[in-house]
Backbone as numpy.savetxt, mean C-alpha at the origin, in Angstrom:
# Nx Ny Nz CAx CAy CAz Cx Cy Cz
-4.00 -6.70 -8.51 -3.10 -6.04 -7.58 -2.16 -7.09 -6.98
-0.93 -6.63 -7.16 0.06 -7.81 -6.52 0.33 -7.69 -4.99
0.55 -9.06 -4.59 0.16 -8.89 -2.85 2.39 -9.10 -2.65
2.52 -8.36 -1.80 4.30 -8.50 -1.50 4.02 -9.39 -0.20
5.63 -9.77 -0.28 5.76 -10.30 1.53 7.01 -9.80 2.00
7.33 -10.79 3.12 8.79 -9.73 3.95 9.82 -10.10 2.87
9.74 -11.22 2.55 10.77 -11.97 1.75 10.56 -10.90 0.18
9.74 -10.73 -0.48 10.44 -9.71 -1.43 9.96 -8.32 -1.29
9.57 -7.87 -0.18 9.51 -6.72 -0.12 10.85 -5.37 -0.56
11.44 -5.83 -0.14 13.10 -4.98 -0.72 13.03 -5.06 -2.47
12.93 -6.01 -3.03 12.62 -5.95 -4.46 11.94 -5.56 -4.77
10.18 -5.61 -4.66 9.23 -5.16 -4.85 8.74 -3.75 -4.66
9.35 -3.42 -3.57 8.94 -1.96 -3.12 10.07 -0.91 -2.99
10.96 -1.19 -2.31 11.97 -0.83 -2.01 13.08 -0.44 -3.44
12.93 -1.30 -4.35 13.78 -1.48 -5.27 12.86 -0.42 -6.68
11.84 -0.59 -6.55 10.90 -0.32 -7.85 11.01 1.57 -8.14
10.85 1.38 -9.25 11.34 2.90 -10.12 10.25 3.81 -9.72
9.03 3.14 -9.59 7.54 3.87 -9.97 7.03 4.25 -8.45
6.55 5.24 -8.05 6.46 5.26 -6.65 5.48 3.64 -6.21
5.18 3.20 -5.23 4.42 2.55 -4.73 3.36 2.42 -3.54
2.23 2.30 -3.76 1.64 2.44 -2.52 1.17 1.07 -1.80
1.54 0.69 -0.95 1.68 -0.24 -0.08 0.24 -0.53 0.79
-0.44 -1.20 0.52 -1.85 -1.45 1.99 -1.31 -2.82 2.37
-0.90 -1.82 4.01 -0.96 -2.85 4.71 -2.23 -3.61 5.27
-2.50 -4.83 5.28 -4.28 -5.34 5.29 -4.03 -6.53 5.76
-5.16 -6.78 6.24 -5.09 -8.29 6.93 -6.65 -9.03 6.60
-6.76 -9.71 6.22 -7.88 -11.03 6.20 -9.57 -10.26 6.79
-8.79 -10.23 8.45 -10.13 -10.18 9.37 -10.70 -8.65 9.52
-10.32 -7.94 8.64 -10.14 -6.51 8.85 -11.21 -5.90 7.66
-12.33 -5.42 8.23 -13.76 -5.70 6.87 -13.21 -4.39 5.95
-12.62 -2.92 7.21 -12.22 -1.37 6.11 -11.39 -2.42 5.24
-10.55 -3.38 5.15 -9.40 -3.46 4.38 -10.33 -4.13 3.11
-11.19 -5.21 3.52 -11.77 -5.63 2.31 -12.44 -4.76 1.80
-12.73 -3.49 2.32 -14.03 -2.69 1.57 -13.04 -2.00 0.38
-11.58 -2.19 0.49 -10.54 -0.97 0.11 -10.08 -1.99 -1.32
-10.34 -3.05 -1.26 -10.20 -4.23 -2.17 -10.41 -3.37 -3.54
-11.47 -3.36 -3.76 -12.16 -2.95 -5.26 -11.54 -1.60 -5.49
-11.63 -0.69 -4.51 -10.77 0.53 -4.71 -9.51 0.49 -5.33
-8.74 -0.34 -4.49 -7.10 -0.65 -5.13 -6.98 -0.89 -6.06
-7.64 -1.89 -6.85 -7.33 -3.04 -7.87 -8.00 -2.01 -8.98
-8.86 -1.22 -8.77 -9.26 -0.02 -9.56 -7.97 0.88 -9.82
-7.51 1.77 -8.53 -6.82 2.53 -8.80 -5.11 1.82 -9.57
-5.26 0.82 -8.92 -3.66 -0.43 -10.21 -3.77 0.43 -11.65
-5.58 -0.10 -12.06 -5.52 -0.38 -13.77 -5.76 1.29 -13.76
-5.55 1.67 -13.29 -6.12 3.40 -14.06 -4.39 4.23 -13.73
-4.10 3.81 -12.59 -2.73 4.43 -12.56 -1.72 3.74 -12.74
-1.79 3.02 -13.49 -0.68 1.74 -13.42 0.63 2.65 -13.90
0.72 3.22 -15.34 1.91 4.15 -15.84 2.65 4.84 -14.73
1.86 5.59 -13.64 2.62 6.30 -12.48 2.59 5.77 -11.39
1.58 4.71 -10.81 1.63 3.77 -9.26 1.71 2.75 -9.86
2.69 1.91 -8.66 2.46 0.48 -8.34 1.59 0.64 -7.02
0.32 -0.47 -6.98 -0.13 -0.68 -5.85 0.03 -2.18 -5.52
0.53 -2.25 -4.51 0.60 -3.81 -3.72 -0.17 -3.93 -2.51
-0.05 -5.28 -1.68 -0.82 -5.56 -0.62 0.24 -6.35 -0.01
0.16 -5.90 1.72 1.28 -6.72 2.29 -0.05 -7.10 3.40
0.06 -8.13 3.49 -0.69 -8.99 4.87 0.21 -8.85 6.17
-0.28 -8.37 6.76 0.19 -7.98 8.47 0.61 -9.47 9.01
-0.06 -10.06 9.01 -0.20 -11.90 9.85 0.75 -12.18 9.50
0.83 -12.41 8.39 2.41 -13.21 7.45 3.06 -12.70 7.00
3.55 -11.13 7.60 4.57 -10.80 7.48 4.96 -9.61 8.41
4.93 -10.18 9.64 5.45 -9.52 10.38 6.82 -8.41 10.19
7.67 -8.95 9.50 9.40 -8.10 10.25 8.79 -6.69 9.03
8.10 -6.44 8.24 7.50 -5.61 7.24 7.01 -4.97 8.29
6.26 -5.73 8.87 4.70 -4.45 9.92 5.51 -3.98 10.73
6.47 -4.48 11.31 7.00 -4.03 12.46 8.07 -3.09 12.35
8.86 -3.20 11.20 9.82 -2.56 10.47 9.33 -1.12 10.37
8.18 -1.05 9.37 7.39 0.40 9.79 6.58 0.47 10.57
6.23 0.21 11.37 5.39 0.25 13.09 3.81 0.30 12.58
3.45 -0.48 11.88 2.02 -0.56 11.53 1.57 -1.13 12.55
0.27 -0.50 12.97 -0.35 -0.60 14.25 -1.87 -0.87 14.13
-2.77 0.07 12.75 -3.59 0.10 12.30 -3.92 -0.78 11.04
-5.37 -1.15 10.65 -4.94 -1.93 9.50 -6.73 -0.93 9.28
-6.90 -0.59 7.56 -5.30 -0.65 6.73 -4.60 0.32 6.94
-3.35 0.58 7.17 -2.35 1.76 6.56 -1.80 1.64 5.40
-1.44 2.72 4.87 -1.55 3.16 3.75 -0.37 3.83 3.83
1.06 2.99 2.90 2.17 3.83 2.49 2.34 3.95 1.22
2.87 5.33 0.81 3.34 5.53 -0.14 5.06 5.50 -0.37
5.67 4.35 -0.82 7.34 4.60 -0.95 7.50 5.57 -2.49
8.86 6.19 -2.31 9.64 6.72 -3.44 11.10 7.08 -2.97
11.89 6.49 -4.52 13.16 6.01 -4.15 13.61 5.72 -2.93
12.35 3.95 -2.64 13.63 3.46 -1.19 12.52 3.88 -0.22
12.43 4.93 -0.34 11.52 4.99 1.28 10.12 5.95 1.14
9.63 5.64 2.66 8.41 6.11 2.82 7.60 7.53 2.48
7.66 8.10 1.55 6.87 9.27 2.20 5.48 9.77 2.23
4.75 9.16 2.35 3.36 9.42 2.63 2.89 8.25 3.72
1.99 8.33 4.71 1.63 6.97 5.25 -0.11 8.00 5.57
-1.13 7.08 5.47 -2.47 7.01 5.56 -3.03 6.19 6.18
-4.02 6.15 7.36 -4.80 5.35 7.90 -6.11 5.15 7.94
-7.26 4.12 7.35 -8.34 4.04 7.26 -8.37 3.78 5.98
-9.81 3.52 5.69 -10.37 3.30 4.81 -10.78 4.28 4.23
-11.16 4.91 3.07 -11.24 6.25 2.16 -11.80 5.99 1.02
-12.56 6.87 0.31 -12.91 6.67 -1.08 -12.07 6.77 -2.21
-12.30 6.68 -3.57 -11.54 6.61 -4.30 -10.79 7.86 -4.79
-11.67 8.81 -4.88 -11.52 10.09 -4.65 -10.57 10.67 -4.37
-10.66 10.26 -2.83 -10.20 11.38 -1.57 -8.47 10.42 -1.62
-8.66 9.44 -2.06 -7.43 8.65 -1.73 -6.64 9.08 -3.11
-7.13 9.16 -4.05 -6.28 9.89 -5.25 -6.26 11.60 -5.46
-6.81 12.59 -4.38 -6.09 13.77 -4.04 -5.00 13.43 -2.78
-4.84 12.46 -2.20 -4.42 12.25 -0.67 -2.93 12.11 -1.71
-3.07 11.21 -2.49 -1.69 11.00 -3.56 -1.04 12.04 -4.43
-2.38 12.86 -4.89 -1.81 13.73 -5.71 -0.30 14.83 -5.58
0.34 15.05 -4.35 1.46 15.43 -4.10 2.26 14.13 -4.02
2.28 13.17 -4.05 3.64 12.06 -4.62 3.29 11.50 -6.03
2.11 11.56 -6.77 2.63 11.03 -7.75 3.08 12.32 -9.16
């Protein structure tokens, strides 16, 4: 799973054809590591229709703040350019791929 920052976030997310889902996550944050294996799962199984990335809150602020992430993890979904789905918490694999099933 590729991790973005502020610096290419506009390319990476913003720019990309394929919708993307964005966890915002931070280090000290245990839901975010539990969501680890989930992600990097859901990459290789949906790769053809999602991009999934990881933006770190700490080191990259003007991103968190830009969309008012408050919670960690949140959970965006972009398409063409912008946001439309956002999710908070930690979730199973499941529930997080019906939570998607209306954007992808």
């Amino acid at each position: 799973m590729a991790e973005v920052t502020d610096a290419d976030f506009a390319a990476e997310v913003i720019g990309a054809e394929l919708p993307v889902l964005v966890e915002f996550t931070a280090d000290w944050c245990p839901p975010c590591r539990q969501m680890g294996p989930v992600l990097s799962a859901l990459a290789v199984e949906e790769g053809e229709r999602l991009k999934v990335v990881q933006l770190d809150v700490d080191t990259n602020p003007e991103t968190t703040n830009a969309y008012k992430v408050l919670s960690m993890p949140t959970f965006m979904v972009f398409r063409g350019g912008e946001p439309v789905k956002s999710m908070v918490g930690a979730r199973p694999k499941r529930r997080l791929l019906e939570e998607l099933s209306d954007v992808l």
